[in-house]
N, CA, C and O atoms as a GROMACS GRO file, in nm:
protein
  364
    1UNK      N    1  12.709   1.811  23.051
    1UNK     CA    2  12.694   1.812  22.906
    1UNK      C    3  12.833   1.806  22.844
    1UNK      O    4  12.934   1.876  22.851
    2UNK      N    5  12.804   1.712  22.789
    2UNK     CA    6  13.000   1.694  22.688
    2UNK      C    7  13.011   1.850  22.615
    2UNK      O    8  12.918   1.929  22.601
    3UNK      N    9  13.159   1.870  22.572
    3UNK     CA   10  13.150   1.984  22.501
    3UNK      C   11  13.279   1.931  22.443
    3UNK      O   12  13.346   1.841  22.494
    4UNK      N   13  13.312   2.011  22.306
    4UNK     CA   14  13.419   1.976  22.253
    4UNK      C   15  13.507   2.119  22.206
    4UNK      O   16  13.461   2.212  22.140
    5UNK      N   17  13.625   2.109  22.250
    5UNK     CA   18  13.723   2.227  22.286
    5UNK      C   19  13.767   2.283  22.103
    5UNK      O   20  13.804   2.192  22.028
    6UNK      N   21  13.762   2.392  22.061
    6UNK     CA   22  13.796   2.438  21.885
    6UNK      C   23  13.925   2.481  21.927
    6UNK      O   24  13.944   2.529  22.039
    7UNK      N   25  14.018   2.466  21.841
    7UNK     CA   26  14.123   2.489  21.893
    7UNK      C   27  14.161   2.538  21.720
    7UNK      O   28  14.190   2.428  21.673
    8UNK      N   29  14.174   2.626  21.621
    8UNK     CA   30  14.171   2.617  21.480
    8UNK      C   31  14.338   2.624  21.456
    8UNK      O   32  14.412   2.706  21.510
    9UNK      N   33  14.388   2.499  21.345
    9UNK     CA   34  14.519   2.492  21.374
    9UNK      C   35  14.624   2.575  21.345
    9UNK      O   36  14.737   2.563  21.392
   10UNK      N   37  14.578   2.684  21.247
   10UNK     CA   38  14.658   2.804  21.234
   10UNK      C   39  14.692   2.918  21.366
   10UNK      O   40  14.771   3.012  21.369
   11UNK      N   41  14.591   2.863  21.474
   11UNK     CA   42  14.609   2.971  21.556
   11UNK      C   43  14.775   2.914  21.657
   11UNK      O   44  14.803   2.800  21.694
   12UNK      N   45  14.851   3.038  21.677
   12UNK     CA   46  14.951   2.990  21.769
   12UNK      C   47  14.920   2.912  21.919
   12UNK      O   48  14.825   2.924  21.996
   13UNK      N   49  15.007   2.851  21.924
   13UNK     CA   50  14.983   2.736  22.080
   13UNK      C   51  14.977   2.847  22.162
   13UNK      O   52  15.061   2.937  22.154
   14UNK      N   53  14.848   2.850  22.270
   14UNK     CA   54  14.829   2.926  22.378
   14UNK      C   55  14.893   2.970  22.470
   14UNK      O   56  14.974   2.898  22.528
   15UNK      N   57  14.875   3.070  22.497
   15UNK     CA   58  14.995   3.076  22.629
   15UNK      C   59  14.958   3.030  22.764
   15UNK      O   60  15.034   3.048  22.859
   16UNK      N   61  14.855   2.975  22.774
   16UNK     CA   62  14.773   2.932  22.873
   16UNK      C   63  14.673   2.792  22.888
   16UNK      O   64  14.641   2.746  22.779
   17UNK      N   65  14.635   2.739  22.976
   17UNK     CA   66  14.572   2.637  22.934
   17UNK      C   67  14.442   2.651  22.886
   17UNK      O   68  14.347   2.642  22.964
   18UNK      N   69  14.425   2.676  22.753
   18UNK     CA   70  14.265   2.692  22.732
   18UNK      C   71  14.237   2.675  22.573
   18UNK      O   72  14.327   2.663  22.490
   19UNK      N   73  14.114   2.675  22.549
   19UNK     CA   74  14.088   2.661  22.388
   19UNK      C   75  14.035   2.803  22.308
   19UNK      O   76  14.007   2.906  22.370
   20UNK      N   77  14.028   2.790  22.174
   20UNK     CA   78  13.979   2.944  22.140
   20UNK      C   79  13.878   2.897  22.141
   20UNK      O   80  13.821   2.980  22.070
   21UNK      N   81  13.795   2.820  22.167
   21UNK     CA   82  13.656   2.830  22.171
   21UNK      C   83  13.585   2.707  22.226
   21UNK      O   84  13.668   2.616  22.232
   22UNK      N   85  13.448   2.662  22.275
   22UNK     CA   86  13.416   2.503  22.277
   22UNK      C   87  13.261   2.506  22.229
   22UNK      O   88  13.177   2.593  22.250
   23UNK      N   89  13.250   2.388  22.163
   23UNK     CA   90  13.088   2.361  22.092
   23UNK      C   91  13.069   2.267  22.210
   23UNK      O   92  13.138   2.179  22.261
   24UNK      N   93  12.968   2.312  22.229
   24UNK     CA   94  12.862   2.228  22.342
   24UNK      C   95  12.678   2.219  22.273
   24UNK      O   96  12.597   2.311  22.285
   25UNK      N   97  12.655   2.115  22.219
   25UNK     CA   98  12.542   2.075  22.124
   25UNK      C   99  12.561   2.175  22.019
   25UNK      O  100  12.664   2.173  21.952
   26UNK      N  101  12.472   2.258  22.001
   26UNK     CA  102  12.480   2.361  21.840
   26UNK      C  103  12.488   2.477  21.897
   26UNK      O  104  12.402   2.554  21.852
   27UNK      N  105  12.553   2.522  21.976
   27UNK     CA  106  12.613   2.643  22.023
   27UNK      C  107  12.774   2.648  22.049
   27UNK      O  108  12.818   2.585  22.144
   28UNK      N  109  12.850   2.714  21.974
   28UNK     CA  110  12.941   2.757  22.011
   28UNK      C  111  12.991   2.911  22.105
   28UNK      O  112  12.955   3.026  22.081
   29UNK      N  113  13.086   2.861  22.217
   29UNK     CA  114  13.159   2.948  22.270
   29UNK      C  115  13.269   2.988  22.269
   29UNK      O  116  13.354   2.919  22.326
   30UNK      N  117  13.320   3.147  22.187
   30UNK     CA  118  13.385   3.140  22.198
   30UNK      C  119  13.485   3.256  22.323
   30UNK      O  120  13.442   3.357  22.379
   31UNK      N  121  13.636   3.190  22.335
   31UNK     CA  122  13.706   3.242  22.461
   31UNK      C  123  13.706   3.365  22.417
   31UNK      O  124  13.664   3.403  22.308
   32UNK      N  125  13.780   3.464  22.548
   32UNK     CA  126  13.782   3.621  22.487
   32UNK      C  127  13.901   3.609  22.451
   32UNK      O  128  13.997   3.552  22.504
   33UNK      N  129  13.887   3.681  22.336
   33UNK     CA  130  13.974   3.778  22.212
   33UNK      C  131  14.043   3.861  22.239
   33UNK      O  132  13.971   3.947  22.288
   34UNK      N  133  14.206   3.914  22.240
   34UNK     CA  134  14.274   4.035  22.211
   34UNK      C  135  14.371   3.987  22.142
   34UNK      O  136  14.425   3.877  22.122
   35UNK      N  137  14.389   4.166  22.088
   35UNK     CA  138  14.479   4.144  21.939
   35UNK      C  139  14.645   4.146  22.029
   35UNK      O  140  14.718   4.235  22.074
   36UNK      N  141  14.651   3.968  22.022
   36UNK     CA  142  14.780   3.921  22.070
   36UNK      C  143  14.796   3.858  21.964
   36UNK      O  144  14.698   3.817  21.901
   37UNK      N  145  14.953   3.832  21.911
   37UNK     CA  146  15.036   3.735  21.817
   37UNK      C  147  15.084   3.662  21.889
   37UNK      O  148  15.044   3.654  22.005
   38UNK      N  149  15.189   3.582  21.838
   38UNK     CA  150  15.248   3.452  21.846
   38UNK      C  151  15.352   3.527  21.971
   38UNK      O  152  15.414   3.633  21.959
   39UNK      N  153  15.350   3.420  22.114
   39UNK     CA  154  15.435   3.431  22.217
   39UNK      C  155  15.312   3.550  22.283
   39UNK      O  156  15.337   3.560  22.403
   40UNK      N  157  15.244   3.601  22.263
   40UNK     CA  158  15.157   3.709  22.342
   40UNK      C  159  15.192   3.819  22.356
   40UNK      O  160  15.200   3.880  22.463
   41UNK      N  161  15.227   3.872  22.209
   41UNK     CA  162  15.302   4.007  22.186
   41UNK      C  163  15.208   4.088  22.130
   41UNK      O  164  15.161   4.058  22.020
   42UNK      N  165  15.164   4.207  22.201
   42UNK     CA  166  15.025   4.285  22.128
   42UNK      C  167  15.056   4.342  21.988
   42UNK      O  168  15.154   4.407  21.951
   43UNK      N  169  14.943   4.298  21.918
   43UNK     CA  170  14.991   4.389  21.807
   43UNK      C  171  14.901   4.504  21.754
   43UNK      O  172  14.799   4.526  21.820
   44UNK      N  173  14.926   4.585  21.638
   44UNK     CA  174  14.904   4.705  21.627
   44UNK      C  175  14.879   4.817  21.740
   44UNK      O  176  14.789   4.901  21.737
   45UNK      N  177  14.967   4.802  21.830
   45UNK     CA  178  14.951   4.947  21.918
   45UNK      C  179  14.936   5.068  21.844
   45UNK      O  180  14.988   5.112  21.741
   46UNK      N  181  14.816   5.125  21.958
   46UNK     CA  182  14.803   5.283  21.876
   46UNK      C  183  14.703   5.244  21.770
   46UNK      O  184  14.646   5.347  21.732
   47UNK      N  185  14.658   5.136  21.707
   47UNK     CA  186  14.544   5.111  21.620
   47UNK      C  187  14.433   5.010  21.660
   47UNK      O  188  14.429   4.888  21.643
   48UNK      N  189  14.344   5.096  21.718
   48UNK     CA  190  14.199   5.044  21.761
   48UNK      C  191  14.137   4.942  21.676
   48UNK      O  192  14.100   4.826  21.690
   49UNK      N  193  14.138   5.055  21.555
   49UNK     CA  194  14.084   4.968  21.420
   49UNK      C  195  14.138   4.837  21.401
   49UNK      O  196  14.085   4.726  21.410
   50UNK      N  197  14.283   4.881  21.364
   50UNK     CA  198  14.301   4.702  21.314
   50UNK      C  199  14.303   4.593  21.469
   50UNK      O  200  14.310   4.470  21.468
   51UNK      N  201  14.298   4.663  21.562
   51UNK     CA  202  14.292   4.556  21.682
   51UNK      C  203  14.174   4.454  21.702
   51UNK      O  204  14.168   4.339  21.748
   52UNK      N  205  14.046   4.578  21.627
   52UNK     CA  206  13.973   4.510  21.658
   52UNK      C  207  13.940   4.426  21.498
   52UNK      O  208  13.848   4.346  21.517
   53UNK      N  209  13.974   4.423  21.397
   53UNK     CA  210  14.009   4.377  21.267
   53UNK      C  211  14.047   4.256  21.311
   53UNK      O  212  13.997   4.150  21.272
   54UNK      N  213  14.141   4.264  21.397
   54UNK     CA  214  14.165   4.111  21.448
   54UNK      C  215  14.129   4.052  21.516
   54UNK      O  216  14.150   3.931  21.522
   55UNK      N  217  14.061   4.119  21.596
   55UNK     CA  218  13.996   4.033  21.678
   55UNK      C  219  13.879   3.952  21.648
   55UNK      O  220  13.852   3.850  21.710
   56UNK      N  221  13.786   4.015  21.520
   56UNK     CA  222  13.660   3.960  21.435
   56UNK      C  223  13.735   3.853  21.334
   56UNK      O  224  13.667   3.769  21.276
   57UNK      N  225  13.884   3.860  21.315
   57UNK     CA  226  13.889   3.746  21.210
   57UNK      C  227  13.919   3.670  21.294
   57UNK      O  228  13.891   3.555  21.260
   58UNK      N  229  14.007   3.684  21.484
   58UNK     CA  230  13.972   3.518  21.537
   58UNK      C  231  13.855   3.469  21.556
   58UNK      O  232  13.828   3.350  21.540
   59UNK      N  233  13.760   3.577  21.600
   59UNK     CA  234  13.584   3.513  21.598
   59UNK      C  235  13.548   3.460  21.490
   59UNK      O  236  13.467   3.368  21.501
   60UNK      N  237  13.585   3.493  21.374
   60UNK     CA  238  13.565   3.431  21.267
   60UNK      C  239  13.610   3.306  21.232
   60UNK      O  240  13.539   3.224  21.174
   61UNK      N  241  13.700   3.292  21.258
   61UNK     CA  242  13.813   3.120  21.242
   61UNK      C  243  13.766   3.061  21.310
   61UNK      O  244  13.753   2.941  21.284
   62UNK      N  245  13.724   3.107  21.411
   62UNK     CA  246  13.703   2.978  21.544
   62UNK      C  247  13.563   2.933  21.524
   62UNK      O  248  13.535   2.818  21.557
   63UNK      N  249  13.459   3.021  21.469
   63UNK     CA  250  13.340   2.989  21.449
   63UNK      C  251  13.308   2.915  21.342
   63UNK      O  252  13.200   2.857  21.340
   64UNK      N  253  13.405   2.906  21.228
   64UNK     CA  254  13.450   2.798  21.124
   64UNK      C  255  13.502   2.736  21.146
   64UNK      O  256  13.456   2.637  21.090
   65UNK      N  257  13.612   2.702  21.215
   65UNK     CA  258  13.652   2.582  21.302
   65UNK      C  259  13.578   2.494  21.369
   65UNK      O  260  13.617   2.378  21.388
   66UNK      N  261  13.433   2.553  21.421
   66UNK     CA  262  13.317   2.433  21.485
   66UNK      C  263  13.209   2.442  21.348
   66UNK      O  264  13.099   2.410  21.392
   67UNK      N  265  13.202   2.464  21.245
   67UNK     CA  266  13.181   2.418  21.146
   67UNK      C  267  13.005   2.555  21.114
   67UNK      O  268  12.892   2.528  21.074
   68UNK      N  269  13.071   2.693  21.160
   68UNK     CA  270  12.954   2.800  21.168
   68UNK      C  271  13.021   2.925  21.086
   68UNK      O  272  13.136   2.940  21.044
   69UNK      N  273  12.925   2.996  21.082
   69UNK     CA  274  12.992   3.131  21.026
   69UNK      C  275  12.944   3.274  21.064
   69UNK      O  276  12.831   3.285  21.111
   70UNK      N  277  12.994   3.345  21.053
   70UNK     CA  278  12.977   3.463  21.126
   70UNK      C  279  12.814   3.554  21.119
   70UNK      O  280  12.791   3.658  21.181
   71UNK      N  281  12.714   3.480  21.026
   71UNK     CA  282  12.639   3.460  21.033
   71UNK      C  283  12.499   3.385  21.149
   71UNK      O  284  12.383   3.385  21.191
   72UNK      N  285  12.631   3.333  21.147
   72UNK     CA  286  12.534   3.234  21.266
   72UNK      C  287  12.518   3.282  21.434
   72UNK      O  288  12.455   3.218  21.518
   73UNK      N  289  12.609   3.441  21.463
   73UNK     CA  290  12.600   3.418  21.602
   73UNK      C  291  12.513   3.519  21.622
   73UNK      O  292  12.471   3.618  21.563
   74UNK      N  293  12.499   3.464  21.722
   74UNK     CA  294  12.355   3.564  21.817
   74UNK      C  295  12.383   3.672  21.901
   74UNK      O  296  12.302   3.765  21.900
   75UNK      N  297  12.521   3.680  22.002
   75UNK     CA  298  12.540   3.747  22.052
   75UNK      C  299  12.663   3.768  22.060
   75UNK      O  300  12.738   3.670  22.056
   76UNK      N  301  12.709   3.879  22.072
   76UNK     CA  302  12.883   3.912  22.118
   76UNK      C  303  12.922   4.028  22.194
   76UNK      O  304  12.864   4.131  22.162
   77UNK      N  305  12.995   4.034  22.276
   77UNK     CA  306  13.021   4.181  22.371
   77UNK      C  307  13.159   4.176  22.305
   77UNK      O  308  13.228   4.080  22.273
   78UNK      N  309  13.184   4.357  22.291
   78UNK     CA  310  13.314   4.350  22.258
   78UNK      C  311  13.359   4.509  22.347
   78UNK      O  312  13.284   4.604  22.368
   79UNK      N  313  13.492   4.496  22.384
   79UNK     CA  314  13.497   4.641  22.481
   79UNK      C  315  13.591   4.717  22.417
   79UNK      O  316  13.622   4.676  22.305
   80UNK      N  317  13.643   4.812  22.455
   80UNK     CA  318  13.727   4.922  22.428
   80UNK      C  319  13.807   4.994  22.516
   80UNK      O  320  13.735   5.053  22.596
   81UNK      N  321  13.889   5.008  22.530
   81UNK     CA  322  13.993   5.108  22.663
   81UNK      C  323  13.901   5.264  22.665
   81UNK      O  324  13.865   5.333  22.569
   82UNK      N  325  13.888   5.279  22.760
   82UNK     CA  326  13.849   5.413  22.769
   82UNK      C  327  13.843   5.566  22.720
   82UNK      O  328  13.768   5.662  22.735
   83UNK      N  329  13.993   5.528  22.635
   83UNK     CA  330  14.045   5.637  22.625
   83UNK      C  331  14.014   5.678  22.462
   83UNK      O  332  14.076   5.761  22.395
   84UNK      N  333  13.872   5.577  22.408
   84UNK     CA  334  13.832   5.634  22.295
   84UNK      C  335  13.698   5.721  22.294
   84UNK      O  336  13.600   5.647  22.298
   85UNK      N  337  13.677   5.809  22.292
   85UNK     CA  338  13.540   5.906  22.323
   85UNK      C  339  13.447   5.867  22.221
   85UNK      O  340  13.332   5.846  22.260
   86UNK      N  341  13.473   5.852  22.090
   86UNK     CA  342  13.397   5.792  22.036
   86UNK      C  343  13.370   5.676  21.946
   86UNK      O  344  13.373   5.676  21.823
   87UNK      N  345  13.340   5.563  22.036
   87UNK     CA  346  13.371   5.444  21.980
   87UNK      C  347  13.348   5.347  21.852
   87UNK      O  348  13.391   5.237  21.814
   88UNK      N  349  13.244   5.460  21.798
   88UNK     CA  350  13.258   5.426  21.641
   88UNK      C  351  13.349   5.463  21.566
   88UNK      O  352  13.322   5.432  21.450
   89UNK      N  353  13.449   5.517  21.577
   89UNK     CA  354  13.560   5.528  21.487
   89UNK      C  355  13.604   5.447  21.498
   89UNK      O  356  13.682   5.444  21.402
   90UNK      N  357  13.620   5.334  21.569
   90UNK     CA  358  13.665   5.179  21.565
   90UNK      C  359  13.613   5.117  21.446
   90UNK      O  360  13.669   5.044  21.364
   91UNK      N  361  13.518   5.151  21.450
   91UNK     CA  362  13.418   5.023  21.314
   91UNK      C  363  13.422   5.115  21.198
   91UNK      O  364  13.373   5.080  21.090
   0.00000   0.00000   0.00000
């Protein structure tokens, strides 16, 4: 099945060979997410919250980038380091 690679052009060039996401018919996939910046420098250490703040606005870009919106997805796993006991203080 053809698929076509989202790559949204604000995002920095990868550090790796891969895309932030690929549409294959009317489903998009997208790659996994961490709150890395430009060169693959983590950002907000020590803040869960905004890590994961960023990580929903690349799911967000990239899912507008294949022409969807955050509305549209069906499923998503998202994890956490261990060392939060209770993981709704994230959200």
């Amino acid at each position: 099945m053809p698929f076509e690679p989202i790559n949204p052009p604000q995002f920095p060039t990868p550090i790796a060979p891969y895309s932030a996401g690929a549409k294959a018919g009317n489903t998009v996939y997208v790659s996994g997410v961490l709150a890395l910046g430009e060169g693959g420098t983590v950002l907000h250490i020590g803040d869960a919250a905004a890590q994961m703040r960023h990580v929903l606005e690349v799911v967000k870009t990239t899912i507008e980038a294949a022409g969807g919106s955050m509305a549209d997805i069906a499923m998503n796993h998202m994890w956490t380091t261990p060392t939060y006991k209770n993981p709704e203080q994230i959200f």
